[in-house]
TORTIGU-740466 format. One record per residue (C-alpha): x, z negated, y negated; residue in three letters. Coordinates in pm, whole numbers, plus 32768, in hexadecimal, padded with zeros to 4 digits. Last residue first. Layout:
XZYAla/...
% end
This chain:
7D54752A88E5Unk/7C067523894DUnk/7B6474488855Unk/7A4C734C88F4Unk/78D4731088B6Unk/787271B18934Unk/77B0711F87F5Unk/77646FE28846Unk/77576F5C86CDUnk/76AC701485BBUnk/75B76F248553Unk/75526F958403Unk/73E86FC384A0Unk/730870F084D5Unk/733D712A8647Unk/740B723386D5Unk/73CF73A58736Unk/72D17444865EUnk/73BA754985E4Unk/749C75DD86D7Unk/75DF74F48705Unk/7771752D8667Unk/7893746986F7Unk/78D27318866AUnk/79F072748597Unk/7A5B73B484EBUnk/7BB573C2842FUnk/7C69737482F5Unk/7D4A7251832DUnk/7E2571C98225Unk/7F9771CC81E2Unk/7FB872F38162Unk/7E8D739180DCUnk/7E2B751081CFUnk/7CF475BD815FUnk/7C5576ED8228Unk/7BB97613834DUnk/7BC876E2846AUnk/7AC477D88511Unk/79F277A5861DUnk/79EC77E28778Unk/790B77218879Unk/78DF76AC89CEUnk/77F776A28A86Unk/76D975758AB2Unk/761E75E68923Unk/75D4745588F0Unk/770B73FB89CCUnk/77D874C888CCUnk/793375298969Unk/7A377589885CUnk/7AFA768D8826Unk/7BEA76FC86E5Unk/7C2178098611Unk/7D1E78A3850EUnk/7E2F784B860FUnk/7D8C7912871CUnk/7DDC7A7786B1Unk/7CC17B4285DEUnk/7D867B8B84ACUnk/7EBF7C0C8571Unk/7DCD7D4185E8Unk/7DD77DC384C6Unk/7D757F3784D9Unk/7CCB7F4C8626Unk/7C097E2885DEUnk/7BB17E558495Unk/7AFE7FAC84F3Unk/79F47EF885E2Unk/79C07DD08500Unk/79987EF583DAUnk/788C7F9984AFUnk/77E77E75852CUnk/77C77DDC83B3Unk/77317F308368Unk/76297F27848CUnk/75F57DCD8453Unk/75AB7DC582E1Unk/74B77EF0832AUnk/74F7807C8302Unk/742A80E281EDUnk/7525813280D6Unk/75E681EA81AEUnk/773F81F2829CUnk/781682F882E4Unk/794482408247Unk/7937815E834CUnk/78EC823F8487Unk/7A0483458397Unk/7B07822483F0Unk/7B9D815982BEUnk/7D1281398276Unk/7CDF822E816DUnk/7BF2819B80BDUnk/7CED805F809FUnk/7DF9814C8005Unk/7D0281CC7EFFUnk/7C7E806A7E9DUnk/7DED803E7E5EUnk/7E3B81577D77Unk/7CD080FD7CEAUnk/7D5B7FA17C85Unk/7C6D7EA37D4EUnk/7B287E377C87Unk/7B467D067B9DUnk/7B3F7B977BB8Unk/7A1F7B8F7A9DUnk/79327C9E7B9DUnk/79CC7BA97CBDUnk/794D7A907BE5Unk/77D97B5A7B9DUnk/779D7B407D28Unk/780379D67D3DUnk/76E779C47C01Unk/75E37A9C7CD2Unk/761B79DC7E12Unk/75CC78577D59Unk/767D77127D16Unk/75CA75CA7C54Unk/766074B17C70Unk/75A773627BECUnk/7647720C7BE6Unk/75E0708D7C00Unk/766E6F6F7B3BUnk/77AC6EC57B4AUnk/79106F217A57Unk/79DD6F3E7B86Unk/79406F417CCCUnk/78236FFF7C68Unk/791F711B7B9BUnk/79F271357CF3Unk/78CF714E7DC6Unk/781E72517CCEUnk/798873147CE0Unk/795A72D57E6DUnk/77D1737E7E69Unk/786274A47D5AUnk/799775027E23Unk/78B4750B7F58Unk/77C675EF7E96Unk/78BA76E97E54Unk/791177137F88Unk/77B377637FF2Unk/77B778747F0CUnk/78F078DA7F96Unk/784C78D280F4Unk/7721797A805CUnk/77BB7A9B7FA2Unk/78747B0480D2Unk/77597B1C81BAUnk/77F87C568277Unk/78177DA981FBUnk/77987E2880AFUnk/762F7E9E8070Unk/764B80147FFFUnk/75E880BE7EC3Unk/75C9821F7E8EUnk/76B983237DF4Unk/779682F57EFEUnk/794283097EF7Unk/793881EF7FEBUnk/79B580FD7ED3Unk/78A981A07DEEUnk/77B280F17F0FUnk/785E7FA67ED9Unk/78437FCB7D5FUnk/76D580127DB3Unk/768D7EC67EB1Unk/774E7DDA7DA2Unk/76607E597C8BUnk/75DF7D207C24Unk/748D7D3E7CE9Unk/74DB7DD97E31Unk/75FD7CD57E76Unk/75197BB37E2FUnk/74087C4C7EE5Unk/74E57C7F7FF9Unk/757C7B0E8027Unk/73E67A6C8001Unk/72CD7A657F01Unk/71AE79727E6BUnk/714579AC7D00Unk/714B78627C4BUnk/726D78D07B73Unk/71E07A3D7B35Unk/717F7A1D79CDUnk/72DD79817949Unk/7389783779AEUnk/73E977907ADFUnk/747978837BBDUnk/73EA79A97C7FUnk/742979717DEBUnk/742577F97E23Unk/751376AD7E7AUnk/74BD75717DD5Unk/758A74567DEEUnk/751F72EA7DB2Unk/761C71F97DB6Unk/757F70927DC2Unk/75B46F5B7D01Unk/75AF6DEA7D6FUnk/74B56CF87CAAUnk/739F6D107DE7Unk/72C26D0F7CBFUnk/73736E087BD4Unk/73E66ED87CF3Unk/72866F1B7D6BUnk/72266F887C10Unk/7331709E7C3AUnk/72D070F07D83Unk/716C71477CEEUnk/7200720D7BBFUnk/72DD72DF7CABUnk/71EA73317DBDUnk/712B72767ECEUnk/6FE672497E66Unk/6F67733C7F42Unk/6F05741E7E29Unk/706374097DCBUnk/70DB745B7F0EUnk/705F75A87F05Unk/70B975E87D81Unk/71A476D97D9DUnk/719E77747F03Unk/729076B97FE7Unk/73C776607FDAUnk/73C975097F8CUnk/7508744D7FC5Unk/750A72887F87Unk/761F71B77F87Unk/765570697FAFUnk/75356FBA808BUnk/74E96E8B80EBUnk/73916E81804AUnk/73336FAB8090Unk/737B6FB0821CUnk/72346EB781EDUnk/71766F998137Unk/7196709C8212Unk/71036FB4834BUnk/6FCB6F718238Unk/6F9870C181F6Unk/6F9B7115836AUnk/6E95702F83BEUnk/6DAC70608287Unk/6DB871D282DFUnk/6E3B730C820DUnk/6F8D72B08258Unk/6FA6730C83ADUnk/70F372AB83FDUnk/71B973748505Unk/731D72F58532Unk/747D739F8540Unk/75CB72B18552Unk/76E5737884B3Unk/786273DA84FFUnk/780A752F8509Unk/76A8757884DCUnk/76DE76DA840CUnk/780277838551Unk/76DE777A8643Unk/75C3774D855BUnk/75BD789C8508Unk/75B4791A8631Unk/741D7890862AUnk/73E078F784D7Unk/7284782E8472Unk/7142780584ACUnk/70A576B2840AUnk/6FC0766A8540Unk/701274C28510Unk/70BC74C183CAUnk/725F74BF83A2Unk/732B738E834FUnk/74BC73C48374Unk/756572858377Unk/768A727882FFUnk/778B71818327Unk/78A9719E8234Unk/7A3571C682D0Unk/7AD272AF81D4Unk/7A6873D082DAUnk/790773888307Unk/78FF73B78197Unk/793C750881C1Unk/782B752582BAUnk/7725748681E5Unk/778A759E80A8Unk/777D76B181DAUnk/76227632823EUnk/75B676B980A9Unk/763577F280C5Unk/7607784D823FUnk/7472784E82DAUnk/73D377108285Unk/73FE75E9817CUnk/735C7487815FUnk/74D573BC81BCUnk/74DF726A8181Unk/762471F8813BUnk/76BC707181C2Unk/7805700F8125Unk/78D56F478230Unk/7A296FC68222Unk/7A1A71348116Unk/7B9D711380FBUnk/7BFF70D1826CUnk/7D20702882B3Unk/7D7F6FF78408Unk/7D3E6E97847EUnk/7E316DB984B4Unk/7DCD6CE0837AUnk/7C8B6CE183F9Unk/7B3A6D3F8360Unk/7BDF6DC6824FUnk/7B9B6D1080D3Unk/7A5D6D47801AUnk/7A0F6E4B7EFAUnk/799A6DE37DD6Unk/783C6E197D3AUnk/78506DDE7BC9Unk/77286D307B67Unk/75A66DDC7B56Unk/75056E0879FFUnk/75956F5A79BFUnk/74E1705D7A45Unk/74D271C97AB4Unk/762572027A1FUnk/769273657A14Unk/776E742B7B26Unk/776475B57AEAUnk/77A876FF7BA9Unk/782A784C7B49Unk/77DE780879F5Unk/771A78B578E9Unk/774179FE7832Unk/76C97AE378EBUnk/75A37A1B7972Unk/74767A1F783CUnk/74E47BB777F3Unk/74C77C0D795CUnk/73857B897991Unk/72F97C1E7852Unk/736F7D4578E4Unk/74807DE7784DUnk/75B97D50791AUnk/75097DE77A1DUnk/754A7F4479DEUnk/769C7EF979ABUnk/76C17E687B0CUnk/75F07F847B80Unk/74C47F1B7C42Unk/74277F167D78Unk/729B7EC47D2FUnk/725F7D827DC6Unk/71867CFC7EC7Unk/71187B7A7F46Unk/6FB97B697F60Unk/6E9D7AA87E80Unk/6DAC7BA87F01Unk/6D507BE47D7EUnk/6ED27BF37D33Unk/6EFF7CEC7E35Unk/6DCA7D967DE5Unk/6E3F7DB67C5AUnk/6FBB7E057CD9Unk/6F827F1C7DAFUnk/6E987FEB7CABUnk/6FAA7F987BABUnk/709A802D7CB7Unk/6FC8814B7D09Unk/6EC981577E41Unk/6EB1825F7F2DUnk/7017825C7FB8Unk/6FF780F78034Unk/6EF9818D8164Unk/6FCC82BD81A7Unk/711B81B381B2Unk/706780E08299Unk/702081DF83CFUnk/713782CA83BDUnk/7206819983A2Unk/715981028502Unk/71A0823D859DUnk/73088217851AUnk/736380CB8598Unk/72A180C986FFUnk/71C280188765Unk/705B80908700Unk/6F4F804E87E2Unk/6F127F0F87A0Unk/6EA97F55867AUnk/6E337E1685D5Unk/6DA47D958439Unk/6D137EE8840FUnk/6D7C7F9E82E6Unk/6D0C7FDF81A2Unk/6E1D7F6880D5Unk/6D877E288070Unk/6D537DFE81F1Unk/6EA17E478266Unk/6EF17D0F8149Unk/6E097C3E81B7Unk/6E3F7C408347Unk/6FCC7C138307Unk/6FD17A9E833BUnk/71477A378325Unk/71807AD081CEUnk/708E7C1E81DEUnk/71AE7CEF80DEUnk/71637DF07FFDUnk/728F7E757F92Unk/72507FA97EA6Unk/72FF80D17E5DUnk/72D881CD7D30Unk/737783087D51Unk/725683E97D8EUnk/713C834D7D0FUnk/704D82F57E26Unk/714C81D67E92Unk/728781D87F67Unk/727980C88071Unk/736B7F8680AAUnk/72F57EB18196Unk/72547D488205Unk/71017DE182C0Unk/72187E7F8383Unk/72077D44846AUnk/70BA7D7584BCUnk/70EA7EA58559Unk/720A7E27861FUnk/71377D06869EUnk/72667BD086BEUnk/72737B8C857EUnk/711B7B9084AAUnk/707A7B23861DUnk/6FA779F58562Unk/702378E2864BUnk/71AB7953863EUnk/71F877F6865BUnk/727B784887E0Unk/73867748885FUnk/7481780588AEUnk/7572788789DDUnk/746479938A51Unk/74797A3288F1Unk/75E07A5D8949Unk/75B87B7F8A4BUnk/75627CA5894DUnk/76D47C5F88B6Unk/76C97C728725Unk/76DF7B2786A9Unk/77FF7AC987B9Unk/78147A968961Unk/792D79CE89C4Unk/785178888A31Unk/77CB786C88FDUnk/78BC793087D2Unk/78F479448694Unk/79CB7A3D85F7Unk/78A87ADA8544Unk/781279D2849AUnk/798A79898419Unk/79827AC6834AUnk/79F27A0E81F1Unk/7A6B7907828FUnk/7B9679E8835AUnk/7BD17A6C822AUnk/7C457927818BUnk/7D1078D482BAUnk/7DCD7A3A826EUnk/7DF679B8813CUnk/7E6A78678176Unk/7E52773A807FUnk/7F227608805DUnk/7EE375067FB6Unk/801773F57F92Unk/802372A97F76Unk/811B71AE7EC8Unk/804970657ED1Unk/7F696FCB7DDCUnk/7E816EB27E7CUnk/7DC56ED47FC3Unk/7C606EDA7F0EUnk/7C9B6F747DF0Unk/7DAE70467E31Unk/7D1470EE7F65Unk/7BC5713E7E38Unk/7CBB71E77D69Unk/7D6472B77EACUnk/7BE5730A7F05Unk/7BAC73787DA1Unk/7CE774257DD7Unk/7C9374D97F46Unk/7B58752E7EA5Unk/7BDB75ED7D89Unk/7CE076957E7BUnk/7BD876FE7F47Unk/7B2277DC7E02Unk/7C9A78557DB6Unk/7C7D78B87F41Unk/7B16794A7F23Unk/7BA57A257E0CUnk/7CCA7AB37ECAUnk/7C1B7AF47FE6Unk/7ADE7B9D7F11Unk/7BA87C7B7E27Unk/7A897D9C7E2DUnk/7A957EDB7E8DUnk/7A647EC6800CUnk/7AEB7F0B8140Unk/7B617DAF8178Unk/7CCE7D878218Unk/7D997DAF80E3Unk/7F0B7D1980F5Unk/7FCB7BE980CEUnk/80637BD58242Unk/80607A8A82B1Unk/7FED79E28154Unk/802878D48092Unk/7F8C78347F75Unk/801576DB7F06Unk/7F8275D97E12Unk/803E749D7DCEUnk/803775687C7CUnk/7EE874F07C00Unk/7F2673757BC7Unk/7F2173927A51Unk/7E2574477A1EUnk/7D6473AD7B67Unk/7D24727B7A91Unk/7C33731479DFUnk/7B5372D47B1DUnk/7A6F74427B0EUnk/792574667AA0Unk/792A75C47A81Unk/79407603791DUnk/7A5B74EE78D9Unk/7B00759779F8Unk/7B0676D77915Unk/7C9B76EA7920Unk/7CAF76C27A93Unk/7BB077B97AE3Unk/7CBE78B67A26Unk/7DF577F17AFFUnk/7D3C784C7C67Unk/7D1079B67BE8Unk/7E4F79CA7BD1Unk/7EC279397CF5Unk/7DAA79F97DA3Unk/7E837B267D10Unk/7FF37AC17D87Unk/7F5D7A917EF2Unk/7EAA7BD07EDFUnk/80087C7B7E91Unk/7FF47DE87E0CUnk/81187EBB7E26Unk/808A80197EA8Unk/800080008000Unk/
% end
């Protein structure tokens, strides 16, 4: 390639999120502590096929948490000469890690490995083919304009809004089903598209240009603001220290004893829990009796976690939930803004809860949109973030396409969920030092509008990086699904580097809950002198009791 150094560049990018800490909730003290930092990499090259500088940005992004992490070592060990270190081919590994899991050998894409998992498919919007491609890119009935609608984890709506019946058994296959879906989308126009989808209260976007978007009104409320924020929720609660190791021969484990309820599905928002995992937190993953969710998903998404069904629409479960309240540290909602409001369960609620129990909370909120502008309560996932702020068509210009396509992989979540880890253990840094109860607040659109801020590739290099790429890659189309394309560039990425998909990135355990074993991927962040590593292997949903007793636990690391 011509001389470009990714490990150079996420150092860069690591010093500009540096300098608007003060923006991003950040310890100040990581100013001044900020060199311990150390990027490394095996080879320092491109493996994405893609435009953007996602490796290099998801490792500054890593390097922010390994700090706050290093901050939050010093506080409760005492200062000591540590160093973070940060990987990039580790790094890259986390951004595809869904797809170098394994149960019992078989991965994401393998036919065989539905039979390995617990099934909480219940609405068929995965596993029926037909279904699934309710959740696709299609062009629209103006020529060049493209529209994601997207059926979430229900699908019936959406292939009804369109027209269509909610089952077809008889389609199957990929491109029948295309023929079938695209026709339908192809009568309406975007505006058309976006007044049922908002009337059917459904998840679609039209896929825009990044500069495009910048004019909406959307666009013009986000630009500007930051990639992720940590603001006091309230103040009347004392400082919130950490306590000392449960034995002074114990390995030391930043996140020892602090207890995170986790109200998230599918990969953003289960990502922030599973980081956590890593510094040592319990987490308890919560989930609702029928609530249908990604079953591989949860393979390499519930590591290190207990997982527990609560109903919380019934006296019985609200009271159980109220109970893992009150011991509590952290709090992640991912779901759709305002869900757990109406529960009584979101920020303002906690926030009184704090004040009486008189210990504080960190609340983080992971969504699509962000926080401000007219589309911050509308609901969304990876692809409508990449659809909407333009990521989809600089990805399709990468492919030398005039027409948009989803990128590969669910990189925007896992450094969305990133993201959302550094803002839970700044809000455990800012409880523990000056009290009170925190707020983070991440979202897909505003990693999405970072890379835009990081920067595309050079075009020399984006040139060099097409032409590593087979024609089955660069063959591909606006309407070939998230899986098809992520298959593809799995496919291709294996012949090209296969150094990236060795053993040390990734590591076995056997889960008793899923009886095989399983393959996961590594914690990115290395701190010297303190362990960073999973306590538990990963469960299905549903599969432990609702209590912050997390003893017994029989799972074991093959080493």
């Amino acid at each position: 390639m011509t001389i470009y150094s990714p490990t150079l560049e996420a150092q860069r990018i690591f010093q500009y999120l540096c300098k608007n800490g003060d923006q991003l909730g950040l310890p100040a003290s990581i100013q001044e502590a900020k060199e311990v930092v150390k990027f490394s990499s095996d080879y320092d090259r491109v493996y994405f096929p893609i435009p953007f500088k996602e490796v290099e940005t998801a490792a500054a992004l890593k390097a922010l948490e390994g700090m706050v992490a290093h901050e939050l070592a010093d506080l409760r060990f005492g200062k000591r000469e540590r160093t973070v270190s940060v990987n990039l081919e580790r790094v890259t590994s986390f951004l595809f890690q869904a797809y170098l899991a394994t149960v019992d050998g078989l991965g994401k894409l393998d036919p065989g490995v539905k039979s390995k998992l617990k099934d909480t498919d219940f609405l068929r919007a995965q596993s029926d083919p037909y279904r699934r491609l309710s959740a696709n890119l299609y062009e629209t009935k103006t020529m060049g304009e493209y529209y994601h609608i997207h059926g979430s984890l229900e699908a019936s709506q959406t292939l009804n809004m369109i027209g269509l019946e909610s089952f077809r058994p008889d389609l199957d296959e990929h491109d029948k089903i295309v023929s079938v879906i695209e026709p339908a989308v192809r009568k309406f126009t975007v505006e058309e598209l976006e007044i049922m989808n908002a009337n059917n209260s459904q998840a679609g976007v039209p896929a825009y240009k990044y500069e495009d978007f910048l004019q909406t009104p959307h666009g013009i409320s986000n630009k500007d603001h930051p990639a992720w924020t940590v603001t006091s929720l309230e103040t009347k609660s004392a400082p919130a220290p950490f306590g000392t190791p449960s034995t002074s021969s114990a390995p030391l484990r930043i996140l020892e004893g602090i207890k995170v309820l986790e109200l998230c599905r599918i990969i953003a928002g289960p990502t922030i829990g599973r980081i956590l995992a890593e510094y040592g937190a319990d987490i308890l993953k919560v989930t609702g009796p029928g609530l249908s969710d990604v079953p591989f998903f949860q393979v390499d998404g519930n590591m290190g976690k207990h997982a527990a069904e609560i109903n919380l629409k019934s006296p019985e479960g609200r009271q159980t939930f109220e109970q893992l309240l009150e011991e509590a540290d952290v709090i992640l909602d991912g779901y759709r803004p305002g869900a757990l409001d109406k529960l009584g369960y979101g920020a303002q609620a906690i926030a009184k809860i704090a004040e009486r129990r008189g210990k504080g909370f960190v609340y983080v909120n992971e969504n699509c949109f962000g926080y401000t502008g007219e589309w911050a309560n509308r609901p969304g996932w990876q692809q409508i973030a990449d659809c909407v702020s333009g990521v989809a068509w600089a990805q399709g210009k990468f492919m030398n396409l005039n027409e948009p396509v989803v990128p590969p992989f669910p990189i925007s979540d896992y450094g969305t969920g990133c993201i959302g880890a550094t803002a839970a253990l700044s809000g455990l840094y800012n409880r523990a030092t000056k009290g009170g109860s925190w707020h983070g607040k991440v979202s897909l659109l505003h990693y999405d509008l970072l890379l835009f801020k990081a920067g595309q590739y050079p075009e020399e290099v984006q040139k060099q990086i097409r032409a590593n790429c087979n024609e089955t890659f660069l063959a591909l189309r606006h309407n070939h699904s998230v899986d098809h394309i992520s298959g593809t560039t799995l496919s291709m990425m294996q012949k090209s580097f296969p150094e990236l998909f060795e053993d040390k990135y990734c590591q076995e355990w056997f889960s008793k809950a899923y009886g095989a074993d399983i393959r996961i991927v590594k914690p990115v962040v290395e701190i010297s002198g303190v362990e960073i590593g999973f306590q538990r292997a990963s469960r299905p949903n549903g599969s432990d009791v609702a209590s912050w007793d997390f003893s017994g636990d029989d799972d074991y690391v093959k080493i």
